[in-house]
C-alpha positions in Angstrom: 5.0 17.3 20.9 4.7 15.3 23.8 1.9 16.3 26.7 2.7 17.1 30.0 0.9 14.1 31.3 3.0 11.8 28.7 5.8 13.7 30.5 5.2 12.8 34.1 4.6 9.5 33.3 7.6 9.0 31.1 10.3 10.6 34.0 8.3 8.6 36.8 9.6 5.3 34.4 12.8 6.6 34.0 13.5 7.2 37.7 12.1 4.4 38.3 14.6 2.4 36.0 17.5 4.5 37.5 16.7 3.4 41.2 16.8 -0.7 39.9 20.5 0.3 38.4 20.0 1.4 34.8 22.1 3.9 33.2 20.0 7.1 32.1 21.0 7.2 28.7 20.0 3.4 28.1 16.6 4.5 30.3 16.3 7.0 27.9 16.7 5.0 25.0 14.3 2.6 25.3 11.5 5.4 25.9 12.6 7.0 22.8 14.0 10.4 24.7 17.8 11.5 24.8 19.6 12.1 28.0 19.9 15.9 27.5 15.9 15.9 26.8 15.1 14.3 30.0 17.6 16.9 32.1 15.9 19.9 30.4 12.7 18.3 31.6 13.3 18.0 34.8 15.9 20.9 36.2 15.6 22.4 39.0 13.8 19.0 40.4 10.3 20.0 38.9 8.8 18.7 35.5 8.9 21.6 33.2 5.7 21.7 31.3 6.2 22.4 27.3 5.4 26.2 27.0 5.8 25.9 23.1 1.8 26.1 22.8 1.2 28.4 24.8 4.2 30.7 23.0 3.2 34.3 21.6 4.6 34.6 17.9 4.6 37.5 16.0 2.4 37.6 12.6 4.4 37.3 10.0 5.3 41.0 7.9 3.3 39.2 4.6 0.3 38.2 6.4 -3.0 39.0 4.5 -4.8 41.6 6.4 -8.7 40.1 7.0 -9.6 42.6 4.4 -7.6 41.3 2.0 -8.8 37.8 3.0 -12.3 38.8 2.4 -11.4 40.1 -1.3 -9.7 36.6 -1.8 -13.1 34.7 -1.0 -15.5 37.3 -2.4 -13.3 36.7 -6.1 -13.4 33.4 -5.9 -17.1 32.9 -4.4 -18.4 35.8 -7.5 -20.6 34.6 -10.6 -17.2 34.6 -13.0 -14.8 32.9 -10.8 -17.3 30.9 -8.6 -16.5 27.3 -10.7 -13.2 27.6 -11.4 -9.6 27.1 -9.0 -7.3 29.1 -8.4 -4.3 28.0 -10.7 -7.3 29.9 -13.3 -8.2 33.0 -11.3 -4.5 34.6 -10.8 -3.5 34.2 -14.3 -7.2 36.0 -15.4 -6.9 38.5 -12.9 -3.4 39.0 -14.1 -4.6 39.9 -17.8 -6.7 42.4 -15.9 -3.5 44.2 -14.5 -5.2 43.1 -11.0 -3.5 41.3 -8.1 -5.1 40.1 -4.8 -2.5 37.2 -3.8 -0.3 34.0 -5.1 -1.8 30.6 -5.7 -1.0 29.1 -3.0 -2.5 31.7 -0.5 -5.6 31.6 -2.6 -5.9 27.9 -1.6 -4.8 28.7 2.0 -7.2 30.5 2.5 -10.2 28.5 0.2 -8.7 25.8 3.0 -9.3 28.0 6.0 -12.8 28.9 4.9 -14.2 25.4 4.3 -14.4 26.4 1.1 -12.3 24.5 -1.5 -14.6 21.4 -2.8 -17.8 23.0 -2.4 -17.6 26.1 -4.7 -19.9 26.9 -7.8 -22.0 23.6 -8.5 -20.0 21.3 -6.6 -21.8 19.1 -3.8 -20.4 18.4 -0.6 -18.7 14.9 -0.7 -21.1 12.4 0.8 -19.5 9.5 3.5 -20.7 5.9 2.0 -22.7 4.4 4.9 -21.5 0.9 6.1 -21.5 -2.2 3.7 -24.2 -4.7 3.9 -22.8 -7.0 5.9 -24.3 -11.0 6.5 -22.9 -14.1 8.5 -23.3 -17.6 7.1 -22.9 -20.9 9.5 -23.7 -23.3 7.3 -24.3 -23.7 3.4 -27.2 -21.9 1.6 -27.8 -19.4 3.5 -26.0 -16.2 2.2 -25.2 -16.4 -2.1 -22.9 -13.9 -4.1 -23.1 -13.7 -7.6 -21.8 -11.7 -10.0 -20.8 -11.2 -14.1 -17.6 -11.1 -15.7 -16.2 -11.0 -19.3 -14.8 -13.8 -20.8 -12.4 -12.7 -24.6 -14.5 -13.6 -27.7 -12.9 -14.4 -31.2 -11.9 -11.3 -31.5 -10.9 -7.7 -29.8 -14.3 -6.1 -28.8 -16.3 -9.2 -28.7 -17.1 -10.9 -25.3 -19.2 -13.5 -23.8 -20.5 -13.1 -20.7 -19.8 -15.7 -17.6 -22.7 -15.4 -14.7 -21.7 -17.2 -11.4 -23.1 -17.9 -8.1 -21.0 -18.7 -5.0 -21.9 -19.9 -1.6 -20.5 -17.5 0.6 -19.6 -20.1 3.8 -18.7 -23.0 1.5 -17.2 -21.2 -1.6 -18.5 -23.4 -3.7 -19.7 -22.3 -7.1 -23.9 -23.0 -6.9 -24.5 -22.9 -10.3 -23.2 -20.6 -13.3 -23.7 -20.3 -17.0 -22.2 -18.4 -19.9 -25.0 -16.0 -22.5 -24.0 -13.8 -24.9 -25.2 -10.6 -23.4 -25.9 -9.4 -20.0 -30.0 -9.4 -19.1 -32.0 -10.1 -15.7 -33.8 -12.4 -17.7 -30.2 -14.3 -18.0 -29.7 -14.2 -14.2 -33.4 -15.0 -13.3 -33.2 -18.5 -14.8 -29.6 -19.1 -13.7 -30.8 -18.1 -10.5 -34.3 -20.9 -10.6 -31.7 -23.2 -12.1 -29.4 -22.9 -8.8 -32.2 -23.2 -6.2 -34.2 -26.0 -7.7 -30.2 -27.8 -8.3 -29.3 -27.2 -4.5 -32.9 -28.2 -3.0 -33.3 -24.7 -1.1 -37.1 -23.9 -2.4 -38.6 -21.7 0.6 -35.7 -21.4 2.4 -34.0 -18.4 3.7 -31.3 -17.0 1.4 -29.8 -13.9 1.5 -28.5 -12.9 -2.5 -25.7 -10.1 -2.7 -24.9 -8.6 -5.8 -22.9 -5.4 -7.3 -25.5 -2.8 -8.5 -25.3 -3.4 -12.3 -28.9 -3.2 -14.4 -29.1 -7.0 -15.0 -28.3 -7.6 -10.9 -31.3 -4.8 -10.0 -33.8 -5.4 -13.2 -37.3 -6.4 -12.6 -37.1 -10.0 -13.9 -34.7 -11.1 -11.5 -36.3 -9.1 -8.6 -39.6 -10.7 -9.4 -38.1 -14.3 -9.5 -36.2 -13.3 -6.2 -39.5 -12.1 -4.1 -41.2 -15.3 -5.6 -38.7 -17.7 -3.9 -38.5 -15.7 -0.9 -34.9 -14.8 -1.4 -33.9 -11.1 0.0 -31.7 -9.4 -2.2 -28.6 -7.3 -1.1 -26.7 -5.0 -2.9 -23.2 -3.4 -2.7 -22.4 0.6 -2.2 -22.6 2.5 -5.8 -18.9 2.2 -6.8 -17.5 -0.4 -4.3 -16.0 -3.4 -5.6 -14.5 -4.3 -2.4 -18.4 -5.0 -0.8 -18.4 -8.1 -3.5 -14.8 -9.3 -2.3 -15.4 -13.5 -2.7 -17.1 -13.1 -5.8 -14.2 -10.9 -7.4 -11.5 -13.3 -5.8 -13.1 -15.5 -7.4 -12.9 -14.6 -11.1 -9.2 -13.5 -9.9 -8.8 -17.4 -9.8 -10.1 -17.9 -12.6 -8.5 -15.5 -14.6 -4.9 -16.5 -13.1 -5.1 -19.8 -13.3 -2.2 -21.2 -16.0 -4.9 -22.9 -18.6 -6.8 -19.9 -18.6 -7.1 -19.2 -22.4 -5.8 -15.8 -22.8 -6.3 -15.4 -26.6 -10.3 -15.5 -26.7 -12.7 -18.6 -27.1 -13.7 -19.4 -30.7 -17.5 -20.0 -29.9 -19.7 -19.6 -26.8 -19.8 -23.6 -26.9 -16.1 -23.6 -25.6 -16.4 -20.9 -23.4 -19.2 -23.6 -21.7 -16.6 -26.3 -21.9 -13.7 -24.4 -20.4 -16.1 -23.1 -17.5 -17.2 -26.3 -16.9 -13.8 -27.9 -16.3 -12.7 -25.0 -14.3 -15.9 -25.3 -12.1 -15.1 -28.9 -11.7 -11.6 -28.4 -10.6 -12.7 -25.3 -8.2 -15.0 -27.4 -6.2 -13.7 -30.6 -5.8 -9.7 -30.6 -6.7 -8.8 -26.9 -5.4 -8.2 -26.7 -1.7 -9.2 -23.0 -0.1 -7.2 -21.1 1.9 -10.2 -19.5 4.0 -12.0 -22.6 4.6 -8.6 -24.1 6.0 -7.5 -26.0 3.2 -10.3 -28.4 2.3 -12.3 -27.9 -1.2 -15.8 -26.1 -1.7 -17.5 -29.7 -2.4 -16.3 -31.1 1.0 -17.4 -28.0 3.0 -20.8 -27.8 1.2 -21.5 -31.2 2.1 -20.1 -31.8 5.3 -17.8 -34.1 4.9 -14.7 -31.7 5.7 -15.0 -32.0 9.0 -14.0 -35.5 9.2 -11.2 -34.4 7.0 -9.9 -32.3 9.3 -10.2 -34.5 12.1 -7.5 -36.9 10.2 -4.9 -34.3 9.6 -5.4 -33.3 13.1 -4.5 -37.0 14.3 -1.5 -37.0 11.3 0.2 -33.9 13.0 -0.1 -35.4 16.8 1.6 -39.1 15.2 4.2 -37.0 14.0 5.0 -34.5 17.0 4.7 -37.7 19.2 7.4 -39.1 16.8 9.9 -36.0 16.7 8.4 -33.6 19.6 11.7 -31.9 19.7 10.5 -30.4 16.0 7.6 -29.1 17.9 8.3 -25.5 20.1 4.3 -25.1 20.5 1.4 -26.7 19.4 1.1 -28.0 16.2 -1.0 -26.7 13.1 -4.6 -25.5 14.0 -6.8 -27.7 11.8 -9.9 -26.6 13.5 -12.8 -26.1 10.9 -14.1 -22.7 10.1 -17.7 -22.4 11.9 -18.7 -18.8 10.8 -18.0 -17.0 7.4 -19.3 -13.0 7.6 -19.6 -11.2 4.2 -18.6 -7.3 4.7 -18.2 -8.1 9.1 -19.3 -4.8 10.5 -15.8 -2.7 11.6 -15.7 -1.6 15.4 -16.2 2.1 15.4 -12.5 3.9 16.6 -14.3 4.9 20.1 -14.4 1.2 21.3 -11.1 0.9 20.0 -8.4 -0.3 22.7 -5.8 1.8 23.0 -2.3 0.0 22.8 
């Protein structure tokens, strides 16, 4: 249903088409009307408005009377009935020889009445507030971390990887594999990665899923004691931890990745450590522009960069006719945001 203001303006661009020499059925077209549509708008020389909303329609001859209505909510809202839906009241109040109305009018009008998630003991869904959200411009400043299961010898058994990843480089900090999950575990890993990186008394942000071992007190107490400010995901949000859980996705994708368990925790360590090797210095990532996490953490990717850039301008200058635009944009990536805050839909642009 299209507004009356939608109307003016779409006849005023269809006259306006005619008068240059267009056809009114290709006019039409291209706004998505038909010829007979845009006639029936405007007969008689006036823009009809749509009287469709404004239309009187009689009630339908099965409508529930508002008496009835109120016998449908009191059943459902009563003591026996109060918990349960209404797929499980009409067959009840069948075995009663009692009928108020149908299913589906039942959950009309539970729908109507605001009424159809909040019943009995059920609490009004909640809206998650907005994820934590941090911007990084350089390395050490904002940490992810995480723990994910790695197969043991045998079905049921795991061992447990815990890593730590620079959010602006991607490089993996520091990481170790243990036996069980524990903030004691990730307290030390976590000592091990600052002292490793040089960072002691420097601002660092530490985000982190809302498991026991990520919120216990050892690791909190180790935390305040560096003077590192945790963060923590929404309850039940994987999503707020997206680089970390990319990560393992890597890991666990990779071709070598040994699928059928590791024998002991001592080649769990060794496989890590390859992998950890390869990750930082061999792979190239895609959201730091193609250069590995070991180059971006220690600067040196900028000078990378610069020679691809003068690789791409030898060969345009060679073959420019290969070229319709400019060539690939092998500018490096100055800000990285974890969780970057969405613009609310009133400061939305509309198209």
């Amino acid at each position: 249903m299209i507004s009356h203001s939608e109307r003016q303006k779409i006849v005023k661009l269809i006259r306006s088409a005619k008068r240059r020499g267009s056809r009114l059925s290709e006019a039409c077209k291209v706004v998505g009307i038909s010829s007979r549509t845009f006639q029936r708008w405007t007969k008689n020389g006036k823009i009809k408005r749509d009287m469709r909303p404004f239309a009187k329609r009689p009630e339908p001859k099965n409508k529930l009377s508002p008496e009835e209505q109120n016998m449908v909510l009191q059943t459902c809202y009563s003591e026996k009935y109060g918990s349960l839906p209404p797929s499980q009241i009409v067959p009840m109040l069948a075995d009663k020889q009692i009928y108020i109305a149908s299913e589906s009018t039942m959950y009309r009008v539970l729908r109507a009445a605001g009424a159809q998630h909040q019943r009995g003991r059920s609490k009004t869904r909640r809206k998650k507030g907005p994820a934590a959200s941090h911007k990084a411009t350089g390395p050490n400043q904002v940490w992810c971390w995480d723990i994910t299961w790695l197969p043991g010898p045998v079905r049921g058994i795991f061992y447990y990887l815990y890593m730590i990843e620079d959010v602006w480089s991607r490089k993996i900090v520091a990481w170790e594999v243990y036996d069980r999950e524990s903030a004691e575990n990730a307290a030390a890993l976590m000592e091990i990665a600052v002292l490793k990186e040089r960072i002691v008394d420097q601002p660092l942000i530490l985000h982190a899923d809302n498991g026991s071992p990520q919120k216990g007190y050892a690791l909190l107490h180790k935390l305040y004691s560096m003077g590192i400010t945790p963060s923590y995901s929404r309850p039940r949000v994987s999503n707020d931890n997206a680089y970390i859980e990319s990560l393992f996705k890597t890991l666990k994708y990779i071709p070598k990745y040994p699928t059928t368990g590791f024998a002991r925790i001592s080649g769990a360590r060794s496989w890590i450590f390859e992998f950890v090797t390869w990750y930082n210095t061999v792979h190239r990532h895609s959201k730091i522009n193609f250069v590995t996490p070991e180059s971006r953490h220690n600067g040196s990717y900028k000078q990378i960069l610069e020679k691809r850039k003068q690789v791409y301008r030898q060969a345009k200058a060679q073959n420019p006719h290969r070229w319709s635009k400019n060539t690939r944009n092998w500018n490096p990536v100055e800000e990285v945001e974890l969780n970057p805050l969405k613009e609310p839909d009133s400061q939305k642009q509309v198209a």
